[in-house]
C-alpha positions as CSV (number, residue, x, y, z in Angstrom):
1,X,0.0,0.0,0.0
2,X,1.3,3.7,-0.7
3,X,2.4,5.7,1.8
4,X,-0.2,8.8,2.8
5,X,1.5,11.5,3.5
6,X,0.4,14.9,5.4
7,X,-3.0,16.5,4.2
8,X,-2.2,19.8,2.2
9,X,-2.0,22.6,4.1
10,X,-2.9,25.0,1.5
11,X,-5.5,25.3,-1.4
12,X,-5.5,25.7,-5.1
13,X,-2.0,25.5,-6.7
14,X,-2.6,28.0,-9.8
15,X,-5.5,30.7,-10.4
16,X,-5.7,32.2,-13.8
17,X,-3.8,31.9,-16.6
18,X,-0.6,33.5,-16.8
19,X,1.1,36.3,-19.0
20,X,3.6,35.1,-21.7
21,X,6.5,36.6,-19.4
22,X,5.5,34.9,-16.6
23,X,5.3,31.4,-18.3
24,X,9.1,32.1,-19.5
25,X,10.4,33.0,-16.3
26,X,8.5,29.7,-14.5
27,X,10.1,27.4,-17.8
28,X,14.1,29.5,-17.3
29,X,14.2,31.2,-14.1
30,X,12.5,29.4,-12.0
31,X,15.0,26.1,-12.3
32,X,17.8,28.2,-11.5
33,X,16.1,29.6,-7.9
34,X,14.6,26.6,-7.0
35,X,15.9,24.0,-4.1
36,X,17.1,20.6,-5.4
37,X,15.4,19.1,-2.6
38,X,17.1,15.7,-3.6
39,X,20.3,16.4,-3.0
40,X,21.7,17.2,0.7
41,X,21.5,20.8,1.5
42,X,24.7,22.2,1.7
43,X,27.2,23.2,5.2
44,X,27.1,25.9,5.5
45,X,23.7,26.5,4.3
46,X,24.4,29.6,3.0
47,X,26.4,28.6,0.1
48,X,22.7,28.2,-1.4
49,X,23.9,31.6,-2.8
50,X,26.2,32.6,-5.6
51,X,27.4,35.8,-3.6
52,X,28.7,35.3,0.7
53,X,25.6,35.3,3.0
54,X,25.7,36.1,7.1
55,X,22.6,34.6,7.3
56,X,19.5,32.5,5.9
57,X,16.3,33.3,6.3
58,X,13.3,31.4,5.3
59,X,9.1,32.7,4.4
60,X,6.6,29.4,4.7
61,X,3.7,30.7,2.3
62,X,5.5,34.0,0.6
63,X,1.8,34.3,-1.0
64,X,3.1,37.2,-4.0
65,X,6.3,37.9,-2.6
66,X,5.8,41.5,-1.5
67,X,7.0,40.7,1.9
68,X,10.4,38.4,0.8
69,X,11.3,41.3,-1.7
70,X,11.1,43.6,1.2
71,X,13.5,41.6,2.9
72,X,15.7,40.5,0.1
73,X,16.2,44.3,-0.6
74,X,16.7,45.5,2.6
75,X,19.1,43.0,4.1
76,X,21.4,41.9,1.0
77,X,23.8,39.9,2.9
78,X,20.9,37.6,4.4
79,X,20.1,34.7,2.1
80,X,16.0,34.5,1.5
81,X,14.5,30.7,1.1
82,X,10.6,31.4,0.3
83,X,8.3,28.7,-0.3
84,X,5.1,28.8,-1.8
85,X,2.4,26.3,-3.8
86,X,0.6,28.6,-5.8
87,X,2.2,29.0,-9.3
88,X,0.6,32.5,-9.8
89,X,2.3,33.9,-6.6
90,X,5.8,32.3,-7.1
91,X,5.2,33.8,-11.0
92,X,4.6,37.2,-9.4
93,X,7.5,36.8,-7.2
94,X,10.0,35.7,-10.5
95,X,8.4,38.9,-12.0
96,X,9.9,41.1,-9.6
97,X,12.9,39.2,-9.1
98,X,14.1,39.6,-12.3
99,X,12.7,42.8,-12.8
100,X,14.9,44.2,-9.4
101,X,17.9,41.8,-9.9
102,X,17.7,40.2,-7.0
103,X,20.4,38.3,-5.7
104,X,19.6,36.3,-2.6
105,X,16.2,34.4,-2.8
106,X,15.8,31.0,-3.3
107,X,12.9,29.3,-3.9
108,X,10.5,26.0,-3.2
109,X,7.4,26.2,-5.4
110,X,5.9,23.0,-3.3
111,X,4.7,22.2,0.2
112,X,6.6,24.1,2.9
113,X,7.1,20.8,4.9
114,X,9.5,19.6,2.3
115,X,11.8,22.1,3.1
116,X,12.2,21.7,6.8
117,X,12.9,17.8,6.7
118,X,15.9,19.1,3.9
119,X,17.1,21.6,5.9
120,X,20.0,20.8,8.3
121,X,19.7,21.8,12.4
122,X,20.2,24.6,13.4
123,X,21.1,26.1,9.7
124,X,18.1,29.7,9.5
125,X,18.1,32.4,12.0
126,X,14.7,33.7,11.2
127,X,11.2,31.9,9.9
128,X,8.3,34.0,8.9
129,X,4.7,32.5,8.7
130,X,2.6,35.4,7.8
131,X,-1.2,35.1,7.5
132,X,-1.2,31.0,6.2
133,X,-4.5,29.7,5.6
134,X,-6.5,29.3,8.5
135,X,-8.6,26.9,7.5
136,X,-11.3,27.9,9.9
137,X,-14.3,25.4,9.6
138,X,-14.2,22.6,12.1
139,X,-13.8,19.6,9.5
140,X,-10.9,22.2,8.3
141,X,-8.6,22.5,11.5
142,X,-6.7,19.1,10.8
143,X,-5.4,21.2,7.7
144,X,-3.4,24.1,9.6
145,X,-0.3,24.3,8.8
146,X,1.0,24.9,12.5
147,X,1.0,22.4,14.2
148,X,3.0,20.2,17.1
149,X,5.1,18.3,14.2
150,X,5.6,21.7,12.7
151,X,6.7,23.4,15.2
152,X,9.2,20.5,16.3
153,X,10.9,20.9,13.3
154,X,10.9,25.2,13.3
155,X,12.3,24.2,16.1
156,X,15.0,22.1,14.8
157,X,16.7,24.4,12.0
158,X,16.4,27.4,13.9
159,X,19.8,28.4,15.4
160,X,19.8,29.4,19.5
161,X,18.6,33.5,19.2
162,X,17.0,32.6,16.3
163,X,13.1,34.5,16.2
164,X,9.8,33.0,14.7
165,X,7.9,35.8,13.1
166,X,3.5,34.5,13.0
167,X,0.8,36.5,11.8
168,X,-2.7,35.8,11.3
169,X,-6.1,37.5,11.1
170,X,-7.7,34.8,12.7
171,X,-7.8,34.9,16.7
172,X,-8.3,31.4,17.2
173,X,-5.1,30.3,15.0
174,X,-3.2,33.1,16.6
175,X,-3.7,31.7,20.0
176,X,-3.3,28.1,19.0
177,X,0.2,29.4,18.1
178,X,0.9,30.8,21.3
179,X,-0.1,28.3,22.9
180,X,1.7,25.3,20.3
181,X,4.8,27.4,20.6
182,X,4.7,28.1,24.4
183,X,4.0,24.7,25.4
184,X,7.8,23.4,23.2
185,X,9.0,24.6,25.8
186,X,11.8,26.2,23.3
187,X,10.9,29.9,22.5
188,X,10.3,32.6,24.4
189,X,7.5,35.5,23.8
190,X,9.4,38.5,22.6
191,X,6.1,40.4,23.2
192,X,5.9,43.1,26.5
193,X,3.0,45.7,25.6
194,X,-0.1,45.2,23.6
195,X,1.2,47.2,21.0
196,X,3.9,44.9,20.2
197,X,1.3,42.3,18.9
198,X,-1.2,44.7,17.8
199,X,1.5,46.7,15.5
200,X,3.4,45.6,13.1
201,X,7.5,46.2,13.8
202,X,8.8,48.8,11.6
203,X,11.0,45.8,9.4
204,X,8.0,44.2,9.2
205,X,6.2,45.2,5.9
206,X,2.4,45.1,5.0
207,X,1.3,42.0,2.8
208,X,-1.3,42.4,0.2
209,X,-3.3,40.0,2.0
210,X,-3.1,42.1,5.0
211,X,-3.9,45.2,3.4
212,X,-7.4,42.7,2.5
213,X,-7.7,42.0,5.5
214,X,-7.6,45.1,7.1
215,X,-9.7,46.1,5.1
216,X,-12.7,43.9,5.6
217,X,-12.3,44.9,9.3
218,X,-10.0,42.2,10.6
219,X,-7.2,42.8,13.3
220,X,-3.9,41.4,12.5
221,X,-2.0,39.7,15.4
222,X,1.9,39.7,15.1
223,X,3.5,37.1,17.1
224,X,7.3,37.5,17.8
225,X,9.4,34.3,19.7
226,X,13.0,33.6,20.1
227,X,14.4,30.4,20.4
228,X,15.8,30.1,23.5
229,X,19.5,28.9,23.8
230,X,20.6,25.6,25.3
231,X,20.4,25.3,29.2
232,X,23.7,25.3,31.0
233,X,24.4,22.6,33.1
């Protein structure tokens, strides 16, 4: 009997059909940016890169890329991993990429989940999960993406000091993060005010699904933790 593996995590993987630029850069950039998940990822991680990283980072569900640009841009010697399923956002991504000449984004076009078994311990220093799919109805819940499994392994390729950025719209999948997260026993909260998870950090820039969200009267919740380091003796 076949192995069944997890249940997908996210929803349709292409919308409408795309422009004739887009199709070329999915068919000639797209190869060059994306992971070769079957080979071991390299030590140090960061010679993903052609030019010398710090750092890699890594977005689960980049949606259009808006957000991993913004990054990419503004910290050019931080390597960007960004993984996302839906062809039309990882086309809109490749759009700007090429557009911008972006250096330091690599890319997984597949299920997130893939990416953290591949990834060696200990080997990003910052994961961003901004507004995933909630999946809201009660039959749905089994479908989040966060979850004790996932978290073990954000867990496991973080480095000590690392931070786990969350965001969702959704109150109830906000606090099931808190409270996945909390009970690892492995991050700590970097939250001390309201306003630190009612406000979005100054390096932390608006998504377009945000701006939607916002806009149909939602409140955002941004969740900051750091891995904590190991205990002495």
């Amino acid at each position: 009997m076949a192995e069944i593996g997890p249940l997908r995590s996210y929803g349709r993987r292409k919308g409408r059909p795309l422009s004739a630029r887009k199709e070329h850069l999915l068919n000639e950039l797209l190869p060059r940016l994306r992971l070769e998940l079957k080979t071991q990822a390299p030590s140090p991680l960061r010679d993903l890169f052609r030019v010398p990283m710090g750092q890699v980072w890594l977005e689960i569900g980049f949606g259009s890329g808006e957000h991993l640009l913004w990054q990419a841009e503004h910290h050019r010697d931080v390597g960007l991993i960004g993984c996302e399923p839906f062809i039309n956002g990882v086309a809109s991504l490749l759009g700007a990429v090429d557009q911008r000449g972006v250096a330091n984004i690599r890319v997984h076009d597949g299920d997130a989940r893939e990416v953290l078994s591949w990834l060696p311990n200990g080997s990003i220093s910052r994961i961003f999960m901004l507004f995933p799919d909630p999946w809201p109805k009660k039959r749905q819940l089994k479908r989040r993406l966060l979850a004790p499994e996932t978290v073990t392994e954000l867990t496991r390729v973080l480095v000590p000091g690392g931070e786990l950025r969350f965001a969702s719209d959704d109150a109830d999948y906000a606090a099931l993060a808190l409270l996945l997260v909390g009970q690892s026993g492995a991050f700590t909260w970097l939250a001390t005010r309201p306003a630190d998870w009612r406000e979005r950090p100054a390096d932390w820039p608006e998504t377009r699904y945000e701006r939607k969200a916002v806009g149909q009267g939602r409140q955002p919740i941004y969740l900051r933790f750091g891995k904590m380091g190991p205990k002495s003796a």
